[in-house]
N, C-alpha and C positions, 0 to 999 in steps of 0.2 A: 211590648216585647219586640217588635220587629225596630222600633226606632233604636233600640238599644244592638238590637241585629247589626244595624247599619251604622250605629256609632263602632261599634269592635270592627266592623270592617273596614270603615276610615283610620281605625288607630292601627290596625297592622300594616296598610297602605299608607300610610307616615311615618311608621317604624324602619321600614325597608327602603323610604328614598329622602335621606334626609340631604346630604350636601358630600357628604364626606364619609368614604368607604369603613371607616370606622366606626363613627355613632349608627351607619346601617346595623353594622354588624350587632353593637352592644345594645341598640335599642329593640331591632327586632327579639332579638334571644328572650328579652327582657320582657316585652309584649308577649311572645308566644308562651314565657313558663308562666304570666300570670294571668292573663287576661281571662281565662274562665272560671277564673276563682274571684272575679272585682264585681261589686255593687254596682248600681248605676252612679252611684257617687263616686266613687273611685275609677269609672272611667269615664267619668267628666274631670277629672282630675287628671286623670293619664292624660286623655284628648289635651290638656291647656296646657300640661309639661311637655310634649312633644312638639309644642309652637316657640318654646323656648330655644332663642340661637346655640348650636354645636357647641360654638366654645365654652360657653356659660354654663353646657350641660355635663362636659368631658373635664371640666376644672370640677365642678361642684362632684362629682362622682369622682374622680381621681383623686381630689385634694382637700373635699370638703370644704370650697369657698366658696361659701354661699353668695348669693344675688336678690338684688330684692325684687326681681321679676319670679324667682322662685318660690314659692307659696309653699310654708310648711306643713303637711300633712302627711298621710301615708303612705300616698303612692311615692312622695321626695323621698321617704324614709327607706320603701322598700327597694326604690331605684340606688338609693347610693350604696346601702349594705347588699346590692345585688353583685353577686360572685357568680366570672362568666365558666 
């Protein structure tokens, strides 16, 4: 329990400083409305999506172009159909 304590506490502190005042914004919101509701699997999933570079992350949410650094699952899923 506390390891996963301390995993949500790295993923909102990687949420909120990513490179560019914009994936802050879009990623934290995004962390803070799911993250008490994700498995431990889905936030090891969150955790590996949040190492993924801005751009890679702000096209694949914007435009749907995916990457193959992006790993299809749920958390890709609920990231990109996430409305701020």
């Amino acid at each position: 329990m506390e390891k996963l304590e301390n995993l949500k506490k790295k993923i909102i502190y990687r949420s909120q400083y990513r490179g560019t005042k914009e994936m802050d914004m879009l990623l934290h919101k995004f962390v803070k409305y799911y993250i008490d509701e994700l498995d431990s699997k889905d936030l090891y999933d969150l955790h590996e999506l949040l190492k993924t570079e801005d751009e890679i992350l702000f096209n694949f949410y914007q435009f749907g172009k995916k990457d193959e650094s992006l790993q299809e699952n749920r958390i890709s899923s609920l990231f990109r159909n996430f409305k701020i």
